[in-house]
PAKEKE-838400 format. One record per residue (C-alpha): residue number from 1; residue in three letters; x, y, z negated. Coordinates in nm, 3 decimals. Layout:
N
TORTOR num residu      c1      c2      c3
TORTOR NUM    Ala       X       Y       Z
...
//
This chain:
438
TORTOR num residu      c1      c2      c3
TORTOR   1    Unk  -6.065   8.103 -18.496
TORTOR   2    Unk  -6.192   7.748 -18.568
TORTOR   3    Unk  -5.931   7.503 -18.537
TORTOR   4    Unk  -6.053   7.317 -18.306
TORTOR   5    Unk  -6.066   7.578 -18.052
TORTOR   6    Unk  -5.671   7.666 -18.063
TORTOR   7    Unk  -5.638   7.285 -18.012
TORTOR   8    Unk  -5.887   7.237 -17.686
TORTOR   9    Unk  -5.709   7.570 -17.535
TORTOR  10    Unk  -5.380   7.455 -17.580
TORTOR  11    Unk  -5.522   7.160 -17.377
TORTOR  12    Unk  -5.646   7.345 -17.147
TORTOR  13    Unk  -5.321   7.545 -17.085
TORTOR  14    Unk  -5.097   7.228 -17.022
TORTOR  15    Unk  -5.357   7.059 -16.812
TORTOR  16    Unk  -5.341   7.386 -16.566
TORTOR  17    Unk  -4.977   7.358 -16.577
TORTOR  18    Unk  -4.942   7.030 -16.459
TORTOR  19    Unk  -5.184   7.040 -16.228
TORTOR  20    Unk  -5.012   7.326 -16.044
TORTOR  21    Unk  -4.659   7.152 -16.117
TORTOR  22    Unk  -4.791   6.824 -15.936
TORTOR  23    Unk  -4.932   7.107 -15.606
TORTOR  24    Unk  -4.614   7.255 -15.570
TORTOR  25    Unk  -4.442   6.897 -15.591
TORTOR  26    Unk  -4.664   6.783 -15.320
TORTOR  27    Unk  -4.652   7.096 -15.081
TORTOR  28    Unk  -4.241   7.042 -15.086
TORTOR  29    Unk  -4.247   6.729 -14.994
TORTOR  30    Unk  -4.509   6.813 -14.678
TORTOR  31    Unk  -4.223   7.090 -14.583
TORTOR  32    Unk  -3.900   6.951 -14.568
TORTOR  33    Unk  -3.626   7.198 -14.547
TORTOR  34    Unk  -3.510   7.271 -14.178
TORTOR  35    Unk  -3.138   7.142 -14.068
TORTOR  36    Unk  -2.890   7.402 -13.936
TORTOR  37    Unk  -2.793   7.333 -13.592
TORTOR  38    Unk  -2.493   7.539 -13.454
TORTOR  39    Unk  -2.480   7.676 -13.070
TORTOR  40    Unk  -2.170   7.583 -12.902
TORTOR  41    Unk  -1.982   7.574 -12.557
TORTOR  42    Unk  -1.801   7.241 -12.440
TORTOR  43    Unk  -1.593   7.145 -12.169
TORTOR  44    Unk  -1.562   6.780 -12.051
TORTOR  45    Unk  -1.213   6.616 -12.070
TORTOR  46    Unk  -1.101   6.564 -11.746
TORTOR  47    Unk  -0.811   6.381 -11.562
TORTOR  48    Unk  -0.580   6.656 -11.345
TORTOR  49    Unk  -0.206   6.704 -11.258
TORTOR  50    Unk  -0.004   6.886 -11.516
TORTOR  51    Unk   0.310   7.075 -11.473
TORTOR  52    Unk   0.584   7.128 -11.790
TORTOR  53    Unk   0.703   7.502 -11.780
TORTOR  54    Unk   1.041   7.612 -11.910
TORTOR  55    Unk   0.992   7.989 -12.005
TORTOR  56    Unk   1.251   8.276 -12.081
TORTOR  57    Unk   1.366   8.585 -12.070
TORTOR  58    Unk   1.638   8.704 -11.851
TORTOR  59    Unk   1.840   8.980 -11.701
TORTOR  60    Unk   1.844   9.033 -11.314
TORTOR  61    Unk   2.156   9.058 -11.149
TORTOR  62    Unk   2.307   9.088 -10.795
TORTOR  63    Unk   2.376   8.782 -10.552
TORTOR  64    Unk   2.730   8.918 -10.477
TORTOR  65    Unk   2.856   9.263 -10.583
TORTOR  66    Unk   3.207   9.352 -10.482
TORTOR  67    Unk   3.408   9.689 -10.682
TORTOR  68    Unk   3.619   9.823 -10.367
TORTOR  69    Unk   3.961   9.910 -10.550
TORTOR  70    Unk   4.238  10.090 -10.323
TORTOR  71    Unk   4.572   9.973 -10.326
TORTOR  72    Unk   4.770  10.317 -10.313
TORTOR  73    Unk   4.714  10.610 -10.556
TORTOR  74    Unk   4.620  10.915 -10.296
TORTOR  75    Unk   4.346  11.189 -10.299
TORTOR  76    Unk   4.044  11.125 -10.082
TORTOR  77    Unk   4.041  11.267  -9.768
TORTOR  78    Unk   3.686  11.210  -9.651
TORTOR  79    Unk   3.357  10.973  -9.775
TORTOR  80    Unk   3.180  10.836  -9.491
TORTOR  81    Unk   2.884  10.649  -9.749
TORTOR  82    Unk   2.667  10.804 -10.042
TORTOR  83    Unk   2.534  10.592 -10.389
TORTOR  84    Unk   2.257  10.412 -10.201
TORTOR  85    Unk   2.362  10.375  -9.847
TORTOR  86    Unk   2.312  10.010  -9.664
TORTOR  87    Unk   2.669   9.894  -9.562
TORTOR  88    Unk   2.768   9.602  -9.360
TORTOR  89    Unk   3.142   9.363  -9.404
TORTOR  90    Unk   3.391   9.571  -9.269
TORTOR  91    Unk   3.219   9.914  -9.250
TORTOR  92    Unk   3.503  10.216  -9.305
TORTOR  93    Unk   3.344  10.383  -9.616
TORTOR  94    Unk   3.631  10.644  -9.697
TORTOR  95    Unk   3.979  10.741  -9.574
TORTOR  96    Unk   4.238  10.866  -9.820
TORTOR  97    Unk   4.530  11.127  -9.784
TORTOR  98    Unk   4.795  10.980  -9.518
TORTOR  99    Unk   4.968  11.199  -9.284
TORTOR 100    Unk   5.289  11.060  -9.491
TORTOR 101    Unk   5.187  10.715  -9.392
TORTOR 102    Unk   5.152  10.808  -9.020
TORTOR 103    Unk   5.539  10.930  -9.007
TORTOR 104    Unk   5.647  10.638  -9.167
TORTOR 105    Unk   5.466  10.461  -8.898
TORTOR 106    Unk   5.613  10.651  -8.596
TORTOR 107    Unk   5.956  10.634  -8.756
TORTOR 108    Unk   5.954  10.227  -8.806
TORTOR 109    Unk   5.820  10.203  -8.469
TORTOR 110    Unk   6.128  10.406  -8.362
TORTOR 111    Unk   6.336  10.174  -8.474
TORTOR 112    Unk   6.170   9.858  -8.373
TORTOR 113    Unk   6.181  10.026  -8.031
TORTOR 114    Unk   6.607  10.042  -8.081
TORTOR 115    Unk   6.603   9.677  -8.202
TORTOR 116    Unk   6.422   9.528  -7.911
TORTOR 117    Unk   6.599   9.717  -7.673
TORTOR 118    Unk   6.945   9.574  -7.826
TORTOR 119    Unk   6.855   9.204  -7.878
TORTOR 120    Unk   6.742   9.239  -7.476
TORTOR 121    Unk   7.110   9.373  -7.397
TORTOR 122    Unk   7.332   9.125  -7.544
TORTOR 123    Unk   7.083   8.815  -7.442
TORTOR 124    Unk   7.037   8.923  -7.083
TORTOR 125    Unk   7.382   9.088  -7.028
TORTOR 126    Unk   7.716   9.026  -6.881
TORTOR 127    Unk   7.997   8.838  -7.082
TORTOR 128    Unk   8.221   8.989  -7.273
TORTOR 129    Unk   8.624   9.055  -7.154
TORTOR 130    Unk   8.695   8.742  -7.331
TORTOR 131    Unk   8.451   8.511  -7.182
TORTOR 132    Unk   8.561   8.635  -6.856
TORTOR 133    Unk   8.909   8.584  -6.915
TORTOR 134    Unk   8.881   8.195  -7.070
TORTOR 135    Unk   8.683   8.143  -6.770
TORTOR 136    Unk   9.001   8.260  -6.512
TORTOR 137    Unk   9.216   8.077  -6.714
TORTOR 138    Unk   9.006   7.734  -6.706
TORTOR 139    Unk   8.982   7.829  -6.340
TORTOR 140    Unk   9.332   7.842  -6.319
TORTOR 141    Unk   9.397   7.496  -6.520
TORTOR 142    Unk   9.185   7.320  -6.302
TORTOR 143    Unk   9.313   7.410  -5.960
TORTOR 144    Unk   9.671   7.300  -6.115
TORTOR 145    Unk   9.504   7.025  -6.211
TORTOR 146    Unk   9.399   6.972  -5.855
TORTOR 147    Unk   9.774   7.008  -5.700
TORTOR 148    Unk   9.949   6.785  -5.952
TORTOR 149    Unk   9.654   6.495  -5.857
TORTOR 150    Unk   9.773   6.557  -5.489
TORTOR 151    Unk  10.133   6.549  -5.553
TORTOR 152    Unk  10.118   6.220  -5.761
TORTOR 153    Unk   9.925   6.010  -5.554
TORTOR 154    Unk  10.125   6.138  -5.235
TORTOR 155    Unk  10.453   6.062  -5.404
TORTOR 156    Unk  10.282   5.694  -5.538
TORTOR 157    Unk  10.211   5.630  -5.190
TORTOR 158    Unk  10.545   5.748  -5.028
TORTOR 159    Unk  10.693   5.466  -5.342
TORTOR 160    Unk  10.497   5.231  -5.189
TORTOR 161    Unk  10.675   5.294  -4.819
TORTOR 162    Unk  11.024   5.258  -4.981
TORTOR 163    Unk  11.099   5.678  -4.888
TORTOR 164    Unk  11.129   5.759  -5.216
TORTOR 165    Unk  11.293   5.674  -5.485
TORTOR 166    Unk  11.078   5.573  -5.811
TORTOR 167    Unk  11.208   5.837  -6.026
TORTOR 168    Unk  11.040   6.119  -5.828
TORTOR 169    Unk  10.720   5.973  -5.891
TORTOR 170    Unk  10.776   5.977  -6.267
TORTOR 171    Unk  10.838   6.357  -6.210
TORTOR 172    Unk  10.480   6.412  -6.067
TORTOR 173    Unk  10.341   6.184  -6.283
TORTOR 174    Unk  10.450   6.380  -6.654
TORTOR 175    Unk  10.362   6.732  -6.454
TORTOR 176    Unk   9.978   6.586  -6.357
TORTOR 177    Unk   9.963   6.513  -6.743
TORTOR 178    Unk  10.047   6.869  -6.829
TORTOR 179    Unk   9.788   7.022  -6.636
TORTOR 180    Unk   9.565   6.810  -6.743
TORTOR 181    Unk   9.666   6.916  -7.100
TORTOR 182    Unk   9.615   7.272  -7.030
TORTOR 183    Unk   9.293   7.258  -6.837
TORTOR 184    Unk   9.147   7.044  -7.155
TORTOR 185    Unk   9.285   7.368  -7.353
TORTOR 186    Unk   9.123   7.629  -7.172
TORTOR 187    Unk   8.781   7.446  -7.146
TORTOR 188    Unk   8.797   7.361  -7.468
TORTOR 189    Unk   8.881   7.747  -7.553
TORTOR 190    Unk   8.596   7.826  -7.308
TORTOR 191    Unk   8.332   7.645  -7.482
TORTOR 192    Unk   8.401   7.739  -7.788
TORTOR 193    Unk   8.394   8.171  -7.728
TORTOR 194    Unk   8.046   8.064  -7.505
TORTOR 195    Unk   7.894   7.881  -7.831
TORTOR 196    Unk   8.041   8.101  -8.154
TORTOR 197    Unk   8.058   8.385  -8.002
TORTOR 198    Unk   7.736   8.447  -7.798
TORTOR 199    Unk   7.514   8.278  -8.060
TORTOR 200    Unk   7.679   8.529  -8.340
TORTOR 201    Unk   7.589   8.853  -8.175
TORTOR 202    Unk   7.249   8.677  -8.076
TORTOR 203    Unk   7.128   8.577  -8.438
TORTOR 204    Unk   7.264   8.913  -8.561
TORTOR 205    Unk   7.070   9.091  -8.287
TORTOR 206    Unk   6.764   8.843  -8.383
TORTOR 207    Unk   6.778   8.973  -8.746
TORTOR 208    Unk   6.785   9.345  -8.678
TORTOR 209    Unk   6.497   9.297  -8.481
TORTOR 210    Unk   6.309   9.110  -8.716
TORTOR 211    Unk   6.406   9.364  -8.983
TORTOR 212    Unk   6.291   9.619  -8.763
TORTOR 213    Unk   5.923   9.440  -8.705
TORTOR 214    Unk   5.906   9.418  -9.085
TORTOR 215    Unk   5.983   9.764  -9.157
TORTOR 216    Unk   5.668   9.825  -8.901
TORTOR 217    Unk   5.464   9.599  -9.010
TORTOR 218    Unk   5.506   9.747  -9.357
TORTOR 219    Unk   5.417  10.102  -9.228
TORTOR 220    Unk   5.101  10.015  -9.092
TORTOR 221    Unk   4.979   9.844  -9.381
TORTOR 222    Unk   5.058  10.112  -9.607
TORTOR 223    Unk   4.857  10.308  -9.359
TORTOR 224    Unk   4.567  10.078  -9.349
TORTOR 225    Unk   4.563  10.088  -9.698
TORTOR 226    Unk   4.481  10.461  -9.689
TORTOR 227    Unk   4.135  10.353  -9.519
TORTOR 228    Unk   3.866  10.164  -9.739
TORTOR 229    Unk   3.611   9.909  -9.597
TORTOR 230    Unk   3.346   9.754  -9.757
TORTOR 231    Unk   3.420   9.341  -9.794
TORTOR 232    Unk   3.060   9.250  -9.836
TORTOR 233    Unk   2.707   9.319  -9.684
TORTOR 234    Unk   2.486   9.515  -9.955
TORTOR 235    Unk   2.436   9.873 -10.104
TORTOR 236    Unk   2.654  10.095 -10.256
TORTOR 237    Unk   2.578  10.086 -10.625
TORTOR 238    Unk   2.834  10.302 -10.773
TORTOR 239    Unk   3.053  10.624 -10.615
TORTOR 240    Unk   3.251  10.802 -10.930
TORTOR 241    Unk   3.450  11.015 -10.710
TORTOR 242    Unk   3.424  11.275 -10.442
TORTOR 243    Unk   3.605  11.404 -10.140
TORTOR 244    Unk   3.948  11.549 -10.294
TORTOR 245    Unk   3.999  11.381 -10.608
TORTOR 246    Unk   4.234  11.127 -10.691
TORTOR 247    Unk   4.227  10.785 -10.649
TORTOR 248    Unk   4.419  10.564 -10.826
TORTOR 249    Unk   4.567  10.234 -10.715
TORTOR 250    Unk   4.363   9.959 -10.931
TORTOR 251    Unk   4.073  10.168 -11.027
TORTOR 252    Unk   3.726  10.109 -10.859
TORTOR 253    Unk   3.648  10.367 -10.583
TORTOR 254    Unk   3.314  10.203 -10.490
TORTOR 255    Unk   3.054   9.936 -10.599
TORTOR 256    Unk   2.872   9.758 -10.313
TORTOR 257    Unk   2.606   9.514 -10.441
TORTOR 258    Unk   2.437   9.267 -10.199
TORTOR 259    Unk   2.041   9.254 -10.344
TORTOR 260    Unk   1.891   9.090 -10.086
TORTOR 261    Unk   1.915   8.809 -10.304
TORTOR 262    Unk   1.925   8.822 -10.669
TORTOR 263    Unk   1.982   8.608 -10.935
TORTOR 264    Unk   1.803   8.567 -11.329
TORTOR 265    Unk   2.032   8.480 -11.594
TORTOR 266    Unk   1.827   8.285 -11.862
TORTOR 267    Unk   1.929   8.153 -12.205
TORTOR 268    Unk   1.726   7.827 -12.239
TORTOR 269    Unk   1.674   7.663 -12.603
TORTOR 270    Unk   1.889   7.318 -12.646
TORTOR 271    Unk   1.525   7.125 -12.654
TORTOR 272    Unk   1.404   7.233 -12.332
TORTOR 273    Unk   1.766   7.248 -12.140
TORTOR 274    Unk   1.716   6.859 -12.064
TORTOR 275    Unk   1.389   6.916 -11.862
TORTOR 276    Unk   1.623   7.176 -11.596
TORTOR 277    Unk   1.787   7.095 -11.313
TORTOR 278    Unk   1.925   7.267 -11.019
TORTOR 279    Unk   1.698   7.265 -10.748
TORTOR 280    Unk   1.360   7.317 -11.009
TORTOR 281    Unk   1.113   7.624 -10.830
TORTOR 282    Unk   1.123   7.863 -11.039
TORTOR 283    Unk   0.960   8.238 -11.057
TORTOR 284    Unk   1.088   8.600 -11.162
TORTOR 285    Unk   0.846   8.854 -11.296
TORTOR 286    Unk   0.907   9.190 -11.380
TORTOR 287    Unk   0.845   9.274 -11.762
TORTOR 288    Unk   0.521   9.501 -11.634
TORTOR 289    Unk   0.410   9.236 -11.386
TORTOR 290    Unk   0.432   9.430 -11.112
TORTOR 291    Unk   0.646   9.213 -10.934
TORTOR 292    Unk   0.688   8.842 -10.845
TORTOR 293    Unk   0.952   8.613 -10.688
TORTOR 294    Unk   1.006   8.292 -10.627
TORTOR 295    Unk   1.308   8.077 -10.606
TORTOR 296    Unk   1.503   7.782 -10.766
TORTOR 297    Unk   1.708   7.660 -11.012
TORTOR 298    Unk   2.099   7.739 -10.889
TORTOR 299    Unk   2.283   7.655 -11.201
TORTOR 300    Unk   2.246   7.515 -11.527
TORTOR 301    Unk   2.494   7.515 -11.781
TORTOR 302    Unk   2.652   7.211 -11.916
TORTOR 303    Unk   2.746   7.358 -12.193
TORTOR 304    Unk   2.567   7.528 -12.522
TORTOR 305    Unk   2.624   7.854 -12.663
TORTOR 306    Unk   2.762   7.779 -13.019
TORTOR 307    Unk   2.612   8.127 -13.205
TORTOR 308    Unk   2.227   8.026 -13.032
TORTOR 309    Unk   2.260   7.714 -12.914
TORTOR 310    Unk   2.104   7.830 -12.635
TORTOR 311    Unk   2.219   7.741 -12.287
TORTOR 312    Unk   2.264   7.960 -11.948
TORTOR 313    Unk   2.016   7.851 -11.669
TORTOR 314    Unk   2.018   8.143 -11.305
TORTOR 315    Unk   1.756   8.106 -11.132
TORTOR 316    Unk   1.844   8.300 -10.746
TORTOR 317    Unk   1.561   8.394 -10.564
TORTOR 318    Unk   1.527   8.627 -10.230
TORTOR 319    Unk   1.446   8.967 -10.314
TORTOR 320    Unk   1.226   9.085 -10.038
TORTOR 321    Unk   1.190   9.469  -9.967
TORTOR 322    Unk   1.480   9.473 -10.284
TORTOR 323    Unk   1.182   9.545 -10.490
TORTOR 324    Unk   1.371   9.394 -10.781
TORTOR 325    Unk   1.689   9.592 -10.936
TORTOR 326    Unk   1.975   9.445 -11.115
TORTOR 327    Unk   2.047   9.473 -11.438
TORTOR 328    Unk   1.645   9.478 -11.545
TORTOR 329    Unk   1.479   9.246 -11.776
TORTOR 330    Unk   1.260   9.012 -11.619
TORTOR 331    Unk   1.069   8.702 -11.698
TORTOR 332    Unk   1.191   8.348 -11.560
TORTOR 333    Unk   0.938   8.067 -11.562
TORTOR 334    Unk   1.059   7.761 -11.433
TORTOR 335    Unk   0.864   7.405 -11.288
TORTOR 336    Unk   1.065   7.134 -11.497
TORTOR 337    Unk   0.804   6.852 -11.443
TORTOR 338    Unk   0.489   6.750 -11.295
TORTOR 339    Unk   0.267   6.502 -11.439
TORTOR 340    Unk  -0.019   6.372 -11.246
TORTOR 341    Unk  -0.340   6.222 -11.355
TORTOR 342    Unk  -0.350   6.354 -11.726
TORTOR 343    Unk  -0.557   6.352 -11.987
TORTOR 344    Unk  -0.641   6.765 -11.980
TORTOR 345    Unk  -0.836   6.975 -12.219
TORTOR 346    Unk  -0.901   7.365 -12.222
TORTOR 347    Unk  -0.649   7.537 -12.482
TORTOR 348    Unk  -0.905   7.695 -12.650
TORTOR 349    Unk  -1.016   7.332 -12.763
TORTOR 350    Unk  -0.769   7.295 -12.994
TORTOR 351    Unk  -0.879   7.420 -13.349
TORTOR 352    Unk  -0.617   7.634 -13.551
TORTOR 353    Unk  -0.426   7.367 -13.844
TORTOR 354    Unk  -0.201   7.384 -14.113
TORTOR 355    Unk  -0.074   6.985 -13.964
TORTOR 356    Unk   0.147   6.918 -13.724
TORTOR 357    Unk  -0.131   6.628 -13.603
TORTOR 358    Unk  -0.366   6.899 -13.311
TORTOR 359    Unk  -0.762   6.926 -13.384
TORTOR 360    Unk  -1.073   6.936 -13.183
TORTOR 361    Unk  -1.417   6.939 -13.209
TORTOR 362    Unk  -1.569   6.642 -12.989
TORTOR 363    Unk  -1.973   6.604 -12.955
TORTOR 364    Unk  -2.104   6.286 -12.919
TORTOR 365    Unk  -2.428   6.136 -12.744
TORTOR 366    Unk  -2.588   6.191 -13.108
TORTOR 367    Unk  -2.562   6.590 -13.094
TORTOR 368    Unk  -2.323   6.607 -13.393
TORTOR 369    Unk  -1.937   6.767 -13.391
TORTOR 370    Unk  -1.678   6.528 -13.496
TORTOR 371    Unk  -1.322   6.632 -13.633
TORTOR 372    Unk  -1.069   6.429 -13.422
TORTOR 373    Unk  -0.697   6.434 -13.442
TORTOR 374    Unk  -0.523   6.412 -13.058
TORTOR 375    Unk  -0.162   6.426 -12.966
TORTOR 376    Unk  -0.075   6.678 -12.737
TORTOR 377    Unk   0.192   6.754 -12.477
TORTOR 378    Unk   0.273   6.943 -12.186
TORTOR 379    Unk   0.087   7.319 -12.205
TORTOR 380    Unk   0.044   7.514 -11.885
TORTOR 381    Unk  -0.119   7.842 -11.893
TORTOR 382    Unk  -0.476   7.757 -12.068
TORTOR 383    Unk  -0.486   7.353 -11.986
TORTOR 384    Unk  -0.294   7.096 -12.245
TORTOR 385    Unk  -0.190   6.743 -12.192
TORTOR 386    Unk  -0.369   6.503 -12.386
TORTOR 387    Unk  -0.156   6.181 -12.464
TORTOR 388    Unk  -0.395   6.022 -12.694
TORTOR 389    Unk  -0.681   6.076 -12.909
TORTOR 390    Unk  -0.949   6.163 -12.606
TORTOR 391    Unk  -1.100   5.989 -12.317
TORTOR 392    Unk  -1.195   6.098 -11.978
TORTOR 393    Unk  -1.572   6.202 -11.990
TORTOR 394    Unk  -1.556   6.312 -12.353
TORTOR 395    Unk  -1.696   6.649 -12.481
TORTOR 396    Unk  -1.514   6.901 -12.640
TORTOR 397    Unk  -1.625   7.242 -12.789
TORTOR 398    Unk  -1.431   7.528 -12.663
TORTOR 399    Unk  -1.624   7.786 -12.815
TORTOR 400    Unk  -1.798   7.759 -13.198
TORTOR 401    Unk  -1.605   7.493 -13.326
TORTOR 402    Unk  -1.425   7.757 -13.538
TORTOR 403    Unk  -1.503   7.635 -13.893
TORTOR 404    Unk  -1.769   7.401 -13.799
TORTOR 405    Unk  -1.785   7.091 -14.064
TORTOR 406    Unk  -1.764   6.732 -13.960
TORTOR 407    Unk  -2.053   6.598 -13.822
TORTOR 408    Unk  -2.278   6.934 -13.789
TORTOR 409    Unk  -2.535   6.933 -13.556
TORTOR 410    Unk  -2.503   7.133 -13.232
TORTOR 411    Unk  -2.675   7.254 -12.923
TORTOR 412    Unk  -2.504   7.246 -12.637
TORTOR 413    Unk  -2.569   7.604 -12.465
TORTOR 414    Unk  -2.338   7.619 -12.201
TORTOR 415    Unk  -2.096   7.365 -12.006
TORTOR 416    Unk  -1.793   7.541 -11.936
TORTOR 417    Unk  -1.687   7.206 -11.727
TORTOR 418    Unk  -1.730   7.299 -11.342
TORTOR 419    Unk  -1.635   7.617 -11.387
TORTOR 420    Unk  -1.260   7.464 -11.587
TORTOR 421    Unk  -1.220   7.222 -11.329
TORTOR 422    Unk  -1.235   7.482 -11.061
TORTOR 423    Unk  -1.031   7.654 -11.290
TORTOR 424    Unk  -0.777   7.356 -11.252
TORTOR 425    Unk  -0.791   7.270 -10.952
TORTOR 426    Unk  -0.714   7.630 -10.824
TORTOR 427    Unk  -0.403   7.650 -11.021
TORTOR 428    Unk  -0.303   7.271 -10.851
TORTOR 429    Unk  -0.318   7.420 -10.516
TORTOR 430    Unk  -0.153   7.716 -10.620
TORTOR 431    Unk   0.089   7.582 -10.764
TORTOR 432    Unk   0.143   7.298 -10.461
TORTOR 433    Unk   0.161   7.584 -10.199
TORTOR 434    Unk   0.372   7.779 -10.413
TORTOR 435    Unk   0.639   7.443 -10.450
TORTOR 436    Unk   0.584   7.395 -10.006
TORTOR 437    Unk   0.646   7.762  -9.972
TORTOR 438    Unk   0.990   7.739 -10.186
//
């Protein structure tokens, strides 16, 4: 081939080529590539009431259980309760063995009988021989007495007449002394056999009585021992024994448990104690849900528990239709505070981080997702305090924001806003008539 020719093809060749280079320039710039845009769900950020709750888990136990423990070791005679029945304060549940305790009984009350009947004989008898005879002889005294008095003044006033001589009346004057002498003797000796001796054989009467009345006394308690009543209102719980065995003084014959209230024992960690007090509402729920209560706060400990530094919070609630037994494991959730007009935002707005610092997705009037850092605070079921970071109005994604880069554009396809504020509000009024109801 000439070489010419090879030269004009290879001309040729690269003319074609650039021509079809400079086309397929030109037809990419006509058709721009088309931008991504991602389909998402938002909710609007909202203002709403907010409650902080403390949650735990518990065991359920009774409001007042009582173990019935008989004072006297004797076999039982007779149950008049089974393990279940409803008793009432000062129902007889069982009687034990006492036929022995009856005699005793009888046989005190024998005696009593004696002991009254002897204290009534010496305090409302006659006096004894010597009472009688101290009272003769102060009879006696005093009528000498008498005759002396006579004798003196009619002698003094026969002195007086000059019939007499003076020494006569010196006579009746030293015997009216004498009988006075021995009429003070024999009152005195009166007075003192009325005081010493009728108060003696009265007190010693007195204490044979009252010895007798204790010895009694004693009997029938021993034989109201051998009958056992229930203290408390409730159920009975527990019933080891049966009719025929033997009790023991000090051991528990029965178990009566009042569970028409009951009461949730919670450990609570150290950082949420501080937001408890008594009085908080509060609800119980079975581990499978299928029960509810609701009550309030009755104690919280001051104190920590060194090994979990956990602290001890009941929470007593009234168990209607005793749907709730003690000694289950239950769930305690518990209304510490209630913050109104927050700053709330779904749960599911807040993106999964590695940082302390929360994330969400927030779109804004120009249809692209920003990345924005918030500080939250109080969570209640699927709502979460905002304290700052968002305002009232604002959008965020609550579905597709999963991986979604900074400013991406997005398309709104669903507002998820009336239906979370219903949402909200519904669990504001439930919670408010659950509070008025408590």
């Amino acid at each position: 081939m000439p070489k010419y020719y090879f030269c004009n093809t290879i001309k040729a060749a690269a003319a074609v080529w650039i021509l079809l280079l400079a086309v397929s320039c030109g037809a990419a710039k006509e058709e721009p590539e088309a931008q991504t845009i991602a389909p998402v769900q938002v909710a609007v950020v909202r203002r709403a009431s907010i409650h902080r709750i403390v949650k735990a888990q518990g065991i359920l136990y009774a409001h007042n259980q009582a173990s019935v423990t008989p004072k006297i070791s004797a076999p039982i005679s007779e149950f008049y309760v089974n393990r279940g029945s409803h008793v009432h304060k000062g129902q007889l549940l069982a009687v034990l063995e006492n036929r022995d305790l009856t005699a005793a009984v009888v046989d005190a009350k024998g005696q009593l009988d004696q002991s009254e009947a002897a204290f009534h004989s010496i305090t409302a008898g006659t006096l004894p021989e010597e009472l009688t005879k101290a009272q003769a002889e102060v009879q006696a005294a005093k009528e000498a007495l008498g005759a002396a008095q006579k004798v003196l003044e009619s002698r003094k006033s026969l002195l007086d007449q000059g019939a007499i001589p003076r020494r006569q009346v010196d006579e009746a004057n030293v015997a009216y002394i004498q009988a006075r002498g021995a009429y003070d003797v024999a009152a005195k000796h009166l007075s003192s056999l009325e005081q010493v001796g009728r108060e003696s054989d009265t007190r010693q009467a007195q204490a044979q009585l009252e010895a007798a009345r204790g010895r009694h006394q004693g009997a029938q308690a021993q034989l109201e021992y051998s009958k056992i009543y229930s203290p408390i209102d409730g159920v009975v719980a527990e019933r080891p024994l049966y009719a025929g065995e033997m009790s023991s003084a000090g051991t528990p014959l029965l178990t009566v448990m009042d569970v028409s209230r009951v009461v949730a024992r919670a450990n609570v960690p150290a950082e949420q104690i501080k937001y408890l007090k008594v009085g908080n509402p509060a609800t119980i729920t079975s581990v499978d849900a299928s029960g509810e209560l609701n009550g309030k706060v009755s104690v919280v400990s001051p104190a920590l528990n060194p090994n979990s530094t956990t602290a001890e919070v009941w929470v007593e609630a009234l168990n209607t239709g005793e749907s709730m037994k003690p000694g289950s494991s239950v769930h305690v959730s518990i209304m510490s505070q209630t913050v109104e007009d927050a700053t709330v935002i779904p749960q599911a707005a807040i993106l999964p981080s590695e940082t302390i610092t929360a994330m969400v997705m927030v779109v804004g009037t120009d249809s692209l997702a920003h990345q924005r850092a918030i500080e939250a605070g109080i969570r209640e079921g699927d709502r979460v305090q905002v304290l700052k970071g968002l305002d009232p109005g604002e959008l965020v994604i609550v579905v597709g924001g999963l991986g979604l880069e900074d400013k991406t554009m997005v398309k709104v396809e669903k507002s998820e806003n009336k239906s979370d504020e219903k949402t909200g509000e519904k669990a504001d009024e439930k919670t408010k008539k659950k509070t008025e109801k408590q």
